[in-house]
C-alpha positions as CSV (number, residue, x, y, z in Angstrom):
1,X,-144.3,-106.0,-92.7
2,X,-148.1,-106.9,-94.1
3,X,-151.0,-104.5,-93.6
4,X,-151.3,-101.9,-91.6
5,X,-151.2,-101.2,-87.5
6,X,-150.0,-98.4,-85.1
7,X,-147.1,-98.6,-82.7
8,X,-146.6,-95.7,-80.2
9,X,-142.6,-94.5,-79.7
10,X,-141.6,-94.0,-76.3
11,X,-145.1,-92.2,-75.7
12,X,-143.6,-89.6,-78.1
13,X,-145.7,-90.6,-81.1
14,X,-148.1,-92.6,-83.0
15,X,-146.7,-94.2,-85.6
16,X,-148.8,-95.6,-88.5
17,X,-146.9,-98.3,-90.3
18,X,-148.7,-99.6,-93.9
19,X,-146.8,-101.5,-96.7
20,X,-146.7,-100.2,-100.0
21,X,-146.9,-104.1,-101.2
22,X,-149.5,-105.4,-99.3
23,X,-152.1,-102.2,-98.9
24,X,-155.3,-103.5,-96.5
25,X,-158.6,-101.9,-98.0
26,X,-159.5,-100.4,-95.1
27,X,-157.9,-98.8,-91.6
28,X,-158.4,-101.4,-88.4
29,X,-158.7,-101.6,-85.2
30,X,-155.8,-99.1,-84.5
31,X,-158.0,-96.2,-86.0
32,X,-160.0,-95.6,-82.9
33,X,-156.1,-94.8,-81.5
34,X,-155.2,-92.9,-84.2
35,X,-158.4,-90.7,-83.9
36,X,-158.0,-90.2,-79.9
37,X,-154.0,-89.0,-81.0
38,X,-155.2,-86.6,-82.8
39,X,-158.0,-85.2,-81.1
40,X,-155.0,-84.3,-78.5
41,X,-152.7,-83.2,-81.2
42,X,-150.2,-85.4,-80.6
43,X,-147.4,-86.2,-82.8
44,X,-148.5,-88.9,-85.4
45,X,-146.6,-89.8,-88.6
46,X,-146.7,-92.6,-91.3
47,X,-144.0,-94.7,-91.9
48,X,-144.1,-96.9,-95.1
49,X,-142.6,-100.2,-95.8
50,X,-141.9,-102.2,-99.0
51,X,-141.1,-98.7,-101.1
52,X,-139.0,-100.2,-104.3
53,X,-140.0,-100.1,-108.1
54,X,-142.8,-102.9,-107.5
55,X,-145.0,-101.9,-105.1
56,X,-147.5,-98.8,-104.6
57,X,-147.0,-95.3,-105.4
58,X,-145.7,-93.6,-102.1
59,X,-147.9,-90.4,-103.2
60,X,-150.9,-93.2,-103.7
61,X,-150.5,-94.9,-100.3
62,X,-150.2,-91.6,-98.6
63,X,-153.7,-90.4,-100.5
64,X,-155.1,-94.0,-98.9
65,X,-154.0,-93.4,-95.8
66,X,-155.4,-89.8,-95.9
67,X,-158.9,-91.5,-96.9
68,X,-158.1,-93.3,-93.6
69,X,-157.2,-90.8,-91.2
70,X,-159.6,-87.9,-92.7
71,X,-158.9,-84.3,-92.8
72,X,-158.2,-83.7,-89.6
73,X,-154.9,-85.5,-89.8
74,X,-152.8,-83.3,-92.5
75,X,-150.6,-86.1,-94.0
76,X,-147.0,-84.2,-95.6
77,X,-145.0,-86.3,-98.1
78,X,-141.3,-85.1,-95.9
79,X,-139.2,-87.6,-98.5
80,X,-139.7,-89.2,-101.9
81,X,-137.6,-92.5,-102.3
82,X,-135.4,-92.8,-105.3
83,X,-135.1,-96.1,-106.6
84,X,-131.4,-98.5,-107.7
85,X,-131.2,-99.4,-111.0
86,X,-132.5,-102.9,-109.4
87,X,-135.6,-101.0,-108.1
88,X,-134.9,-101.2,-104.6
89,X,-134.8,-97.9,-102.0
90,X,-131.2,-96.2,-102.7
91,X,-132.2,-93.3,-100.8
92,X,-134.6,-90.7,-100.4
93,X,-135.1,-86.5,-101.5
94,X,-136.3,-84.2,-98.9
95,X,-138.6,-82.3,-100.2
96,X,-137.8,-79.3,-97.6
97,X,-134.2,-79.2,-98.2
98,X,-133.7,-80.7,-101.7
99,X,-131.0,-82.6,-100.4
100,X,-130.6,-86.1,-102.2
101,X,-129.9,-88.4,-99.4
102,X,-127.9,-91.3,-101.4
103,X,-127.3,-95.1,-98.9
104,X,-126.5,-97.1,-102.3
105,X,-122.7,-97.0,-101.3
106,X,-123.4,-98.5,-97.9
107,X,-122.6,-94.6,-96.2
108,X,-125.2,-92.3,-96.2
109,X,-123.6,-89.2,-98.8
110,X,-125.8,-86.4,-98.6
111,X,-125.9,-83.8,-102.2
112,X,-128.2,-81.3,-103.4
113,X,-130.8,-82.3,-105.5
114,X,-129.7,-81.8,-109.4
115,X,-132.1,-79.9,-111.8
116,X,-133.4,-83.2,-113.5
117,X,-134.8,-84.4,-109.7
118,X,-136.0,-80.8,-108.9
119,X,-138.0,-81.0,-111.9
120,X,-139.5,-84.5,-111.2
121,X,-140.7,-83.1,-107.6
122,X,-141.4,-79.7,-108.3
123,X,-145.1,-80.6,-107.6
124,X,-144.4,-82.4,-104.3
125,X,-142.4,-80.0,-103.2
126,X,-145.1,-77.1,-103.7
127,X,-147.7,-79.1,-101.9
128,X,-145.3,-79.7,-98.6
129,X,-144.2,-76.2,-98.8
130,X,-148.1,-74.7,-99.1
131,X,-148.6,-77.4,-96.0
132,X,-146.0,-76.2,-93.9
133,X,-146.5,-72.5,-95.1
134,X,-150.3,-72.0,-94.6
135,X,-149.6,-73.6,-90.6
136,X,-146.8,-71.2,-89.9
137,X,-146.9,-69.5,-86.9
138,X,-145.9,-66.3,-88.2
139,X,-147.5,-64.8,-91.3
140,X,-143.8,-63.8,-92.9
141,X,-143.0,-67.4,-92.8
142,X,-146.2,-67.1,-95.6
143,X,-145.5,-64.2,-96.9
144,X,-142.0,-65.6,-98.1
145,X,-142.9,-68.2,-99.7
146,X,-145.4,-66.4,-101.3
147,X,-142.9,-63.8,-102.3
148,X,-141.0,-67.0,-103.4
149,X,-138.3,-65.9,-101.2
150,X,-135.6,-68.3,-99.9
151,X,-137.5,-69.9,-96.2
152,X,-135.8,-72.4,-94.0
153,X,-139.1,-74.3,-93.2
154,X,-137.4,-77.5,-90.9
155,X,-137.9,-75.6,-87.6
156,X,-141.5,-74.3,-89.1
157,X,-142.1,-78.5,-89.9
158,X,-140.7,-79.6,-86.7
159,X,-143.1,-77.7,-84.6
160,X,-146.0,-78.7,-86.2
161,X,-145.1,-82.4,-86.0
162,X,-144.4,-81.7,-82.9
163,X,-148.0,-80.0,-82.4
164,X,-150.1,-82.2,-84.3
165,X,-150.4,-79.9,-87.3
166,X,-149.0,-82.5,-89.5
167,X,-148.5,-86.2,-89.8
168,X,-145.0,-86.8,-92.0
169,X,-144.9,-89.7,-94.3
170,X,-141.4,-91.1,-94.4
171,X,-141.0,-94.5,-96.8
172,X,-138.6,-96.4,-94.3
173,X,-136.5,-100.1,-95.3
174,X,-133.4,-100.0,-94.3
175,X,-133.5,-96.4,-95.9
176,X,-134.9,-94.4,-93.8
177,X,-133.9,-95.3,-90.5
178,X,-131.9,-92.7,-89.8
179,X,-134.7,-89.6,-91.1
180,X,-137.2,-91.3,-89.3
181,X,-135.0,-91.4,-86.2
182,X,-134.0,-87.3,-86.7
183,X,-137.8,-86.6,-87.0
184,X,-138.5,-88.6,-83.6
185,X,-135.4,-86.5,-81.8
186,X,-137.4,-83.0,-82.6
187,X,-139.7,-84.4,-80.1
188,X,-137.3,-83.9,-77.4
189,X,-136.0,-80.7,-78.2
């Protein structure tokens, strides 16, 4: 995948697909579709290709594509990729859970983050949580996290996807498939 261009999932969702080793300077053709999604509030996300060592900064790409999009489009890092020794996609860490989604056996093994990787996405973490948070239908949902109380915020994440409140940005490879695929089947719930 070079560049950038939109693809819409079973009229479910907009999907903005950019590679994180060949960047474009500037948004296409596809941004007139983009704005008309999300003048509707309909579900849009990012998915991003080419995630290993080499290439862009998933937070940097994201920032671009924000540039892009504008405000009205709230863009939520959902995953951060972790990287093989080799410097290719090995799995990802979702930043709502804090699970450590690991594919570098071949199976997906799913583990809680450790302290070392909490550390490393602490910041991440804050900023998706504040997203989520601040969009919450109910003000306890806030007022937890504020508390820094213990908040499930999937369903919370889920419904504003599903609303148009945010636009998740998922690096997908062959990692990925799967979380992208669990995001698209909140649609249908």
């Amino acid at each position: 995948m070079a560049g950038a261009d939109v693809r819409i999932i079973a009229e479910r969702a907009l999907v903005l697909e950019v590679s994180a080793a060949d960047l474009p300077d500037a948004p296409g053709p596809w941004l007139r579709l983009w704005d008309e999604w999300t003048e509707d509030r309909r579900p849009r996300l990012v998915v991003v290709h080419d995630v290993d060592a080499s290439s862009e900064d998933l937070e940097d790409v994201a920032a671009v594509c924000q540039e892009w999009v504008g405000e009205d489009s709230a863009l939520a890092l959902r995953y951060l990729p972790l990287h093989d020794d080799d410097g290719s996609l090995a799995g990802l860490l979702d930043l709502l859970t804090e699970e450590v989604r690991d594919y570098s056996s071949g199976e997906l093994q799913v583990s809680m983050c450790d302290p070392e990787h909490r550390a490393l996405t602490a910041d991440a973490r804050a900023d998706l949580v504040t997203i989520v948070a601040t969009r919450a239908e109910s003000d306890e949902v806030l007022d937890a996290v504020l508390r820094l109380m213990p908040v499930d915020l999937r369903s919370e994440f889920a419904r504003q996807f599903a609303s148009g409140e945010i636009v998740p940005v998922i690096p997908v490879d062959v990692v990925g498939e799967a979380e992208l695929h669990d995001l698209l089947d909140t649609l249908s719930n």
